[in-house]
C-alpha positions in Angstrom: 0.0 0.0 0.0 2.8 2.5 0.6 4.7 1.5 -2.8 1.0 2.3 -4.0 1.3 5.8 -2.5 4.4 6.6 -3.1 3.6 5.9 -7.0 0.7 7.9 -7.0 2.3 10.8 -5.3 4.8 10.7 -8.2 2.2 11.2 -10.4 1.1 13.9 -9.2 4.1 15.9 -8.7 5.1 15.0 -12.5 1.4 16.2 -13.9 1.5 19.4 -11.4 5.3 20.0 -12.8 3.5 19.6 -16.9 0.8 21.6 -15.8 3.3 24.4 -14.3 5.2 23.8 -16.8 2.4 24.8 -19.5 1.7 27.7 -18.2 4.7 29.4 -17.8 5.9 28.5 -21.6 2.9 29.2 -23.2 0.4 30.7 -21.0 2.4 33.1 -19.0 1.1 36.4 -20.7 -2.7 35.2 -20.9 -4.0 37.9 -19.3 -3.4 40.2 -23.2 -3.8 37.7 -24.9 -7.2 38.3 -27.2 -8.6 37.9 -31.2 -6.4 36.9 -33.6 -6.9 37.0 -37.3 -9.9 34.6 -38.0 -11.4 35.0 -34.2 -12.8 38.2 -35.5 -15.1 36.3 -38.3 -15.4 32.9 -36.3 -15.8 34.4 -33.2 -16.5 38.3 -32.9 -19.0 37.8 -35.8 -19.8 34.4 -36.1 -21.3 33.4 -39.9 -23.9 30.8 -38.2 -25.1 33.5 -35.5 -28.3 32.5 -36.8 -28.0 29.0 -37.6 -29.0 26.4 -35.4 -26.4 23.5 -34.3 -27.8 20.8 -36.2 -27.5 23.1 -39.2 -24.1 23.6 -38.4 -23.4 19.8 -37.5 -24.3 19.5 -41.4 -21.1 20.1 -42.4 -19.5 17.1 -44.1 -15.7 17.9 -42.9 -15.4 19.6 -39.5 -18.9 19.4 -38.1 -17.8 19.3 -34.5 -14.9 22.5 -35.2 -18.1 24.8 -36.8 -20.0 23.7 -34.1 -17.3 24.8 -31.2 -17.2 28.4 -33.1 -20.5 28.5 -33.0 -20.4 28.0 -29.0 -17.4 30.0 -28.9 -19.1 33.2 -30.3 -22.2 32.6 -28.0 -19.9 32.9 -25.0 -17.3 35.2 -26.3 -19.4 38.5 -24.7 -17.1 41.4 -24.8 -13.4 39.8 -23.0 -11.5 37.4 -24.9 -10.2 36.6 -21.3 -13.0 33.5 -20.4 -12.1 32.3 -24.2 -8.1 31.8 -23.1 -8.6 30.5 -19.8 -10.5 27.8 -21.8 -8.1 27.2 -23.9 -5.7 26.8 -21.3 -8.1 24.2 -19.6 -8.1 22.3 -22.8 -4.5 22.6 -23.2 -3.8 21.1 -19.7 -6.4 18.0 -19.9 -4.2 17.2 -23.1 -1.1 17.2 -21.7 -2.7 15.3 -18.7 -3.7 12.8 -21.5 -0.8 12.5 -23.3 1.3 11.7 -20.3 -0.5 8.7 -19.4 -0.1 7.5 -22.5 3.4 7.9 -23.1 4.0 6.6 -19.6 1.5 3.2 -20.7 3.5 3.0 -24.0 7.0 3.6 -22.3 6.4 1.3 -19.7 5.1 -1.8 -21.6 9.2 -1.3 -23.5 10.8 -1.0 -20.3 11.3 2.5 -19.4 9.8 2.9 -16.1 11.8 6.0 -15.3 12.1 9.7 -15.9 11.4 9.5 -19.2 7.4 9.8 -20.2 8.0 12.7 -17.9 10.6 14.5 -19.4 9.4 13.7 -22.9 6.3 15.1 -22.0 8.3 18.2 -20.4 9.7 18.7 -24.1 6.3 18.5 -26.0 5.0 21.4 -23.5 8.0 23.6 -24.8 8.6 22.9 -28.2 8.4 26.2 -30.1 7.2 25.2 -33.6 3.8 25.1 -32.2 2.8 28.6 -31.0 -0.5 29.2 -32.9 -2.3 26.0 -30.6 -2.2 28.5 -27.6 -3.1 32.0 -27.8 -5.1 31.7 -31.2 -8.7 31.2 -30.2 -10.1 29.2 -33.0 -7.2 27.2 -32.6 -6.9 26.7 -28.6 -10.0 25.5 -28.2 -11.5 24.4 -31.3 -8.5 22.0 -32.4 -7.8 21.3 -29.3 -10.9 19.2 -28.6 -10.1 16.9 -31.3 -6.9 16.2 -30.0 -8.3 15.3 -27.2 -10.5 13.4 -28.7 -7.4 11.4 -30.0 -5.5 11.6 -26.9 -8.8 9.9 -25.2 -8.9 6.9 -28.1 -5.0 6.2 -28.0 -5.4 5.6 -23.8 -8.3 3.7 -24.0 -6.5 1.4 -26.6 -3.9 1.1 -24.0 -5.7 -0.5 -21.7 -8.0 -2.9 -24.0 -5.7 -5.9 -22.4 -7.2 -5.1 -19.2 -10.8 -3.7 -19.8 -12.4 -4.6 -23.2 -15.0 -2.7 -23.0 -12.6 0.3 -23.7 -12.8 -1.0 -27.2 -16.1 1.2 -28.4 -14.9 4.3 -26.3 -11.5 4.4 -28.0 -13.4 4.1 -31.5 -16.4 6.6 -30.8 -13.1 8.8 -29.2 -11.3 8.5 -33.1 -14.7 8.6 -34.4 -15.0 12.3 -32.9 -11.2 13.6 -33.3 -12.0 13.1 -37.4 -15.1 14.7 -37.3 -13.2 17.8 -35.1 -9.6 17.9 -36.9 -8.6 15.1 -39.5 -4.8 15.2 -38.8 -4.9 12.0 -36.6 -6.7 10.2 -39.4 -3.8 7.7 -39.6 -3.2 6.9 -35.9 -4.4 3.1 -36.1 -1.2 2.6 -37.9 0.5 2.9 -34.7 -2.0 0.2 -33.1 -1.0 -2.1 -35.2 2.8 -1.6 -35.1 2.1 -1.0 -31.0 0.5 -4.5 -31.0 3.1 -6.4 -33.6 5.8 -5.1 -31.6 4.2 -6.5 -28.1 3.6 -9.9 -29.4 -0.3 -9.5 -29.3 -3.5 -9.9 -31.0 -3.1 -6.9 -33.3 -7.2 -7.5 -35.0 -8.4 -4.8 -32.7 -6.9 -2.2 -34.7 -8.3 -2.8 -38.0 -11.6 -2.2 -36.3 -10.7 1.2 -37.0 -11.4 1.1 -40.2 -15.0 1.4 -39.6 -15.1 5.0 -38.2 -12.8 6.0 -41.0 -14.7 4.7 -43.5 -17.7 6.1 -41.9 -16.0 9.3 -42.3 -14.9 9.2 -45.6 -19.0 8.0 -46.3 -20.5 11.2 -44.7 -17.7 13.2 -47.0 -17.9 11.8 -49.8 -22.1 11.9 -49.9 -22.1 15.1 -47.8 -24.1 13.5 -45.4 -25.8 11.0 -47.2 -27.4 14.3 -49.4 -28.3 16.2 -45.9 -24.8 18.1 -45.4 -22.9 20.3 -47.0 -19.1 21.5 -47.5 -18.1 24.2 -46.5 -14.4 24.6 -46.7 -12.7 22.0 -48.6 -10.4 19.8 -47.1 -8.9 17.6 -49.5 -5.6 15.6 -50.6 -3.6 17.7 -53.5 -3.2 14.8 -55.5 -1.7 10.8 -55.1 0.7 11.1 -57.8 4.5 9.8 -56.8 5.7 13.2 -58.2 3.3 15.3 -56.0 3.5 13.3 -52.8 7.5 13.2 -53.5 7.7 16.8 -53.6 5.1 17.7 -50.6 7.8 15.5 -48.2 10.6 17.2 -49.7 8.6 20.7 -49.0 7.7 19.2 -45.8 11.1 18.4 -44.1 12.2 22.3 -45.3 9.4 23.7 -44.0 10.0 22.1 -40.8 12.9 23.2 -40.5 12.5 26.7 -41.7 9.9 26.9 -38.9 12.4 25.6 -35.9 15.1 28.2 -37.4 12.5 30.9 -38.1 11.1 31.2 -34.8 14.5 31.3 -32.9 14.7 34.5 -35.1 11.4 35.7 -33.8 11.6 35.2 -30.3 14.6 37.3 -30.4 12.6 39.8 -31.9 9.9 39.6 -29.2 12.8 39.7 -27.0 14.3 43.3 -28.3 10.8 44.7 -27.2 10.7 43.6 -23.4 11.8 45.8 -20.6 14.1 45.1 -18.0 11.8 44.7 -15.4 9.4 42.5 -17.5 12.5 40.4 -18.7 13.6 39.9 -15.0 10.2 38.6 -13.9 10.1 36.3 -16.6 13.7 35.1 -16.1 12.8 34.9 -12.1 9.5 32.5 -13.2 12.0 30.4 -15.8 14.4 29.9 -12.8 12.4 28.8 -10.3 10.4 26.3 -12.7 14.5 24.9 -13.7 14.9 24.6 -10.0 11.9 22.9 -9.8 12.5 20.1 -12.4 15.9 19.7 -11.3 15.3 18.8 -7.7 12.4 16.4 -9.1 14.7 15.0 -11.3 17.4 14.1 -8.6 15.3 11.7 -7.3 15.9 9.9 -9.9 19.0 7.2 -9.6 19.2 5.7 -12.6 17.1 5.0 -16.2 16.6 1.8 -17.8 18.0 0.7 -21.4 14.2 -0.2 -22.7 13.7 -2.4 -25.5 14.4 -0.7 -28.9 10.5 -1.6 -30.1 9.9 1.6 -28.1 12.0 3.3 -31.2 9.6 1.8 -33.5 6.6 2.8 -32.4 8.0 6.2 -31.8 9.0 6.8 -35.9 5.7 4.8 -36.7 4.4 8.0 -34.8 6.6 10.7 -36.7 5.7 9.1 -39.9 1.8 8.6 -39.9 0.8 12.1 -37.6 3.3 14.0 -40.8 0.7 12.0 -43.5 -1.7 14.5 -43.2 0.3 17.4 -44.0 2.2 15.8 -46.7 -1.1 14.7 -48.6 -2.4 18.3 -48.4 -0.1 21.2 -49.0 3.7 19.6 -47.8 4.1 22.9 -45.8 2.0 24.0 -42.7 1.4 26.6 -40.3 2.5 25.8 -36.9 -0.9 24.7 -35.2 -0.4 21.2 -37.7 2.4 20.5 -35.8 0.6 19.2 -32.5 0.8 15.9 -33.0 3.9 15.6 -35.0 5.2 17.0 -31.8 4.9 14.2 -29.1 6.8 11.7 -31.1 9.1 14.4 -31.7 9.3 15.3 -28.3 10.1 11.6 -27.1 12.2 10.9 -29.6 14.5 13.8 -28.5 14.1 12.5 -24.7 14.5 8.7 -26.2 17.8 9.0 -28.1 19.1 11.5 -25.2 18.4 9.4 -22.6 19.9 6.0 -25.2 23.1 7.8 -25.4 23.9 9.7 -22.5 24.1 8.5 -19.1 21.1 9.4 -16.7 23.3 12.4 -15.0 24.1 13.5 -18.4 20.6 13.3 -19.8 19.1 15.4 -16.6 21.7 18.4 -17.7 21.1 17.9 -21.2 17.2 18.4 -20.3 17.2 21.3 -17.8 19.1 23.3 -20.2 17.2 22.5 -23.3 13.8 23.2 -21.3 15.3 26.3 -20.3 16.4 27.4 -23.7 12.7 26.7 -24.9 11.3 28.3 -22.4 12.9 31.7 -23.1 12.1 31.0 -27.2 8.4 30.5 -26.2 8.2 33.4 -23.8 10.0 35.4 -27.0 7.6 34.1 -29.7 4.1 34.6 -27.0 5.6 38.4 -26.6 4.6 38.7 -30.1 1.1 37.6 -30.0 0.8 40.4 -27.0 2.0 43.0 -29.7 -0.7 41.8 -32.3 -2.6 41.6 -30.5 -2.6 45.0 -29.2 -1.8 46.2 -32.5 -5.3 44.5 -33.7 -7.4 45.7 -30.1 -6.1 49.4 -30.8 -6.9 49.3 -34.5 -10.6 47.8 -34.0 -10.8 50.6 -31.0 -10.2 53.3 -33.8 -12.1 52.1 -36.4 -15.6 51.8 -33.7 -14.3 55.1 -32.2 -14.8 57.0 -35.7 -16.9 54.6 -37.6 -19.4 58.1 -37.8 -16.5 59.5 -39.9 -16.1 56.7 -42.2 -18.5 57.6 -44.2 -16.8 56.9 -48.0 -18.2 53.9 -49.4 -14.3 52.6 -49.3 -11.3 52.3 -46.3 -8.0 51.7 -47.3 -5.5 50.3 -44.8 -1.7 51.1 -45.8 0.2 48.6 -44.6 3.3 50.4 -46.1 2.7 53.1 -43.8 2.8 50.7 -40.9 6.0 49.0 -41.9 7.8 51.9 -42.1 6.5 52.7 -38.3 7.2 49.8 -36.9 7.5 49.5 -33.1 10.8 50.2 -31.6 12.4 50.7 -34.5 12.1 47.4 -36.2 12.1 47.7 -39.6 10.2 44.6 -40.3 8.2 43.9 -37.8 5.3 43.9 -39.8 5.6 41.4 -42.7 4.3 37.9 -43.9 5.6 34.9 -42.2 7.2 31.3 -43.4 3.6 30.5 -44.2 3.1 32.9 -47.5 6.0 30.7 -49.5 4.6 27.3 -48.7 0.6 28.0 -49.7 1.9 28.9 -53.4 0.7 25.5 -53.8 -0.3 25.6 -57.8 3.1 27.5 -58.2 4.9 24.6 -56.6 2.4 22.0 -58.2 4.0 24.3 -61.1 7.6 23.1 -61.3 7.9 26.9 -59.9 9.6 25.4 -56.9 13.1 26.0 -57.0 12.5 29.5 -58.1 10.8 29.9 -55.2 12.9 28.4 -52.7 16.0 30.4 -53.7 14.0 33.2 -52.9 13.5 32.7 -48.9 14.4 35.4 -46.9 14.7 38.2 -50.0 13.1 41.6 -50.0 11.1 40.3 -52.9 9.3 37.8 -51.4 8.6 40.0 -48.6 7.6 43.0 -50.7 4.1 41.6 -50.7 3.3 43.4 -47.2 3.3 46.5 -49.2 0.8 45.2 -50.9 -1.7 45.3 -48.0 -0.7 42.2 -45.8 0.1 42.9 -42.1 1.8 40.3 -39.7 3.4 40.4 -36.6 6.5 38.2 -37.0 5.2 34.7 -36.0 1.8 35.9 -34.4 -1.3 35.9 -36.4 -2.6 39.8 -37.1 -5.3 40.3 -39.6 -6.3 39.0 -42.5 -8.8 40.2 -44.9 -12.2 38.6 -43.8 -10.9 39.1 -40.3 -10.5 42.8 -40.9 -14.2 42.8 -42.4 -15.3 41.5 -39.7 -13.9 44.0 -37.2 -15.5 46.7 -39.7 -19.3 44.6 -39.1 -18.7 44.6 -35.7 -18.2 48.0 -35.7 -21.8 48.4 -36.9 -19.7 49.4 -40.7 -21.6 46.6 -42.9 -21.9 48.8 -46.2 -17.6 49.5 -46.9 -15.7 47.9 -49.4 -12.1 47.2 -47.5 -8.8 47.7 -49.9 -6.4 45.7 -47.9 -4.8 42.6 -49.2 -5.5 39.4 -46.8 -2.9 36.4 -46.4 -3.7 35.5 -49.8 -7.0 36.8 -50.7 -8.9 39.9 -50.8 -8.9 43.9 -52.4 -5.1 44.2 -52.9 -3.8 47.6 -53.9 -1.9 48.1 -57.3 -1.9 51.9 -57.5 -1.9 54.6 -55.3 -1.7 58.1 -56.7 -2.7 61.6 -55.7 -6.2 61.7 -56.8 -6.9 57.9 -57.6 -6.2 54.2 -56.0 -6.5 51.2 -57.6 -7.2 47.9 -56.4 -7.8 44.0 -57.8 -9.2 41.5 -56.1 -7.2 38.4 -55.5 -8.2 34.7 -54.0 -5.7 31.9 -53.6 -2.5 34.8 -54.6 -4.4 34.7 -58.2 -6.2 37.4 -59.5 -9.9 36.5 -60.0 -11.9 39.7 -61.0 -10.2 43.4 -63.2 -8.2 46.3 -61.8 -10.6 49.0 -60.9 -10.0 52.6 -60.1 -11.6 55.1 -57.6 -11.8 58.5 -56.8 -9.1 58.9 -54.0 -11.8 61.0 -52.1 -14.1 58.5 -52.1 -11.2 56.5 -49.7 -11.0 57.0 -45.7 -7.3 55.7 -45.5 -5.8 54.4 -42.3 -2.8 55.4 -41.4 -0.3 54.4 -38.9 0.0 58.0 -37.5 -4.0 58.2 -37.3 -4.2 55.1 -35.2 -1.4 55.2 -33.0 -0.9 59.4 -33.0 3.0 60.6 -33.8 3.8 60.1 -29.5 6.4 57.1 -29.0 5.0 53.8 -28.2 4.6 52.8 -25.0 6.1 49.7 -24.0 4.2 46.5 -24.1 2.2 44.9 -21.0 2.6 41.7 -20.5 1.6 41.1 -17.1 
C-alpha cells in the first residue's frame, strides 16, 4: 500500500510539474492575450449567429470544429479573457492525456523512469507550435479533437485489461475526425504498437470502420443532408506530387524551428528590463523545480528498442496528413507531430547519455525553450494589441467613415514599426509554402531560392500585415472588425494572407485595387476616386507620440 502511494504521489508531482510547466511556456502572458486574425469572423462575428447547431453539424468535414465556433461566439461577450482561460483548460487536460499514454506506451518497453515525464516536459516547450495556444479558433476548437485522439489512444492502452474500452477508443477516433482530421492515420500505430508487443493486433483494424464512416458522410455530404463548407482535400496521389510535398515538408520544418528562434529574439528586443527579470525569475524557479524532481531519480533503464519503433511509426503517420495536403504547414499542424518528436529527442538523449548527463542535457534544453516561447508569445501580445487598438479606432470613428471605401496602408505601418524594427510587420514562413499551384508548377526552385529576400517580402506592401510569428489580420478578419463596428456597407482595400482587395496603384487623386483569391487574381483592376477613400494610417491610429512599452503582465 505505501509503494501504491508513493507511485501515485509521483504522479502527481510530475502532472503538477507539466501543468506548471504549460503555463509558464505558453500561457504566462494570458491575461493580453485576445482575437487573432480569424477569431474576429469565427468568433467576434460568427457566420452561423443564426443558424441552429444541427444546421451547423451539417457540415461534411469539421462538423464538431463549426459547431465549437458556434459555442465560442455565443460565450465570447465582450473579453476574450473567459475564451483563453478555456483554452488553457483544454490545453492542460491534453497534456494530462498525453502523459498517461506515453508513460503506458514507455512502460510496456521497459522505461519505467524519468522519461514519459521528461518527454512530456519537451512537448509542452517545443516552439514550432505557438499558434495552438493564444489563437482562439485554434486553442480551443483544435484542441478538442486532440483530445478526442489523446482519449482513443489511452483507451486502446488499456483494451488488455478492460475490453469494453474498445467502443470508447473508436467513438473517441470517431470524434477527433469529425473535429480535426490530422490523426486520421493513428491506427497505424495500433497495429505496429500490437506487432511489436507480441499481441492480438485485430483490434486495430476495427478502426477502419469509423474512417470509413467518415470518408462515407464526405464523400455523400451527409448522405445528401450536409454540405461543405471549406474544402479539405488531398492535392493529389501522384508519386511526383507526394515526392515533392515530403521534400517541402522536411524544409518547412525546418524553416519553422530556425525561423522562430529569429522571432523570439525579436519579441525579445521589445521587453523591458523589469518585465524580462520577472520572466527570467519564473524560468528559474520552474528549472529549479525540475531539477530537484529529477534528482530523485538514480538511474534509467535501457528499454527495448521496439519503443523506437513505435516512436518513428508515430513521426511518420501524424506527418501523412500534411504531406497529402499542401507539404508545408502553419504551426498549429504540428501538435501531434510534436509528441513523437518530443520523445524521440528525450529517447535518443536518454539512449546515449548517461542518466546524470541526460538530466543536464534536459534542464538546459527546457530552459532554452522556455525563453524562445516566452519570446515568440511576446509577439502575439503585440498583435494583439496592435489589432485591439486598431478595431478601437475604427468603432471610435466609424461616424466618420462615411466613404463607401477604407483603405488600410500597410506600407505606412511597416515603415512605423514598433521600436524601431524595420520589419516587424511582414508575412511569415507561411506565405512561401501556400503557393501550392506554383509549386504543383515546377515553380519550386525558383521559389525556394527566394526565402528570406526583400522580394518575397515585398508583398506586405501590398496590404498584408503580420506580426512576426503571431497571427494579425487578414482580410475577412478585418471585415469582420469593420461589421462589428456596426460598418456593414464599406468595401475594404487591404490585401489578406492571400486573398482579398489588394492595392496596385496609389496616386494623388486615384487608387487602384484588384481582387485576388488563392494569390491569383480572379476579377479586373478598378480605379476610384481617391476622395471617395478613408485611409488608415499608422500616424492616425497610434498618433505621432512614442509607443509605449508592451504589457505583459
Amino acid at each position: 500500500m505505501k509503494k501504491s502511494f508513493l507511485t501515485w504521489l509521483k504522479t502527481l508531482i510530475e502532472i503538477s510539474l507539466l501543468l506548471i510547466t504549460n503555463g509558464i511556456a505558453n500561457f504566462l502572458f494570458i491575461r493580453h492575450y485576445t482575437y487573432y486574425s480569424d477569431d474576429w469572423s469565427d468568433v467576434v462575428i460568427s457566420p452561423d449567429a443564426t443558424r441552429s447547431y444541427l444546421s451547423v453539424l451539417s457540415d461534411c468535414q469539421r462538423p464538431i470544429q463549426f459547431a465549437l465556433k458556434k459555442l465560442a461566439f455565443s460565450f465570447h461577450g465582450g473579453d476574450a479573457f473567459t475564451l483563453q482561460l478555456a483554452g488553457l483548460v483544454l490545453s492542460s487536460l491534453f497534456l494530462v492525456l498525453l502523459y498517461f499514454v506515453i508513460k503506458k506506451i514507455a512502460a510496456e518497453f521497459g522505461y519505467l523512469s524519468f522519461l514519459p515525464f521528461v518527454s512530456c516536459l519537451l512537448y509542452a516547450v517545443l516552439w514550432n507550435k505557438d499558434e495552438a495556444y493564444p489563437w482562439i479558433i485554434v486553442s480551443i476548437c483544435n484542441e478538442v479533437g486532440f483530445i478526442f485522439y489523446a482519449a482513443s489512444i489511452l483507451c486502446y492502452l488499456y483494451l488488455d485489461r478492460r475490453r469494453y474500452l474498445l467502443p470508447l477508443s473508436l467513438v473517441f477516433y470517431f470524434l477527433g475526425l469529425l473535429t480535426y482530421e490530422t490523426g486520421f492515420a493513428l491506427p497505424a500505430v495500433f497495429l505496429v504498437y500490437d506487432l511489436l508487443k507480441g499481441q492480438k493486433f485485430r483490434y486495430s483494424f476495427y478502426f477502419l470502420l469509423p474512417l470509413g464512416l467518415v470518408m462515407l458522410i464526405r464523400t455523400t455530404q451527409w448522405f445528401g443532408l450536409g454540405y461543405v463548407r471549406y474544402g479539405h482535400d488531398v492535392s493529389s496521389f501522384e508519386p511526383g506530387i507526394i515526392l515533392l510535398h515530403t521534400g517541402l515538408f522536411i524544409f518547412t520544418s525546418l524553416l519553422i524551428f530556425s525561423n522562430q528562434v529569429q522571432f523570439a529574439v525579436m519579441g525579445w528586443l521589445q521587453v523591458t528590463p523589469v518585465q524580462g527579470t520577472t520572466i527570467l525569475a519564473c524560468d528559474l524557479l520552474l528549472i529549479l523545480l525540475i531539477s530537484w524532481y529529477l534528482r530523485s531519480y538514480r538511474s534509467v533503464e535501457r528499454g527495448s528498442l521496439r519503443y523506437l519503433a513505435v516512436l518513428l511509426t508515430g513521426l511518420v503517420v501524424t506527418s501523412v496528413p500534411i504531406i497529402l495536403t499542401t507539404g508545408g504547414t502553419a504551426t498549429r499542424g504540428y501538435v501531434l507531430i510534436d509528441i513523437f518528436v518530443a520523445c524521440l529527442v528525450a529517447y535518443i538523449c536518454v539512449r546515449l547519455c548517461s542518466g546524470k548527463h541526460a538530466k543536464i542535457i534536459f534542464t538546459v534544453g527546457i530552459f532554452c525553450s522556455l525563453l524562445i516561447c516566452q519570446g515568440l508569445y511576446v509577439n502575439w501580445v503585440a498583435s494583439g494589441e496592435f489589432t485591439d487598438t486598431l478595431a478601437g479606432y475604427v468603432c471610435s470613428h466609424s461616424d466618420e467613415i462615411e466613404s463607401p471605401y477604407v483603405y488600410f496602408n500597410s506600407s505606412d505601418f511597416v515603415k512605423n514599426a514598433p521600436n524601431g524594427l524595420s520589419s516587424a510587420y511582414h508575412p511569415t514562413r507561411e506565405d512561401l509554402f501556400r503557393f501550392r499551384s506554383d509549386v504543383i508548377g515546377n515553380r519550386f526552385d525558383e521559389l525556394i531560392s527566394r526565402v528570406g529576400k526583400e522580394d518575397l517580402m515585398n508583398r506586405s506592401d501590398t496590404g498584408y500585415v503580420q506580426y512576426y510569428n503571431a497571427k494579425c489580420l487578414d482580410q475577412w478578419a478585418f471585415d469582420a472588425m469593420l461589421r462589428s463596428c456596426g460598418l456593414h456597407n464599406v468595401t475594404l482595400i487591404y490585401g489578406g494572407n492571400w486573398y482579398g482587395n489588394f492595392p496596385t496603384y496609389i496616386g494623388d487623386d486615384e487608387i487602384k485595387y484588384q481582387q485576388y483569391a488563392d494569390y491569383h487574381p480572379t476579377g479586373p483592376e478598378k480605379t476610384i476616386p481617391r476622395s471617395q477613400v478613408f485611409e488608415i494610417t499608422y500616424s492616425r491610429v497610434f498618433g505621432t507620440g512614442q509607443k509605449q512599452p508592451l504589457t505583459l503582465f
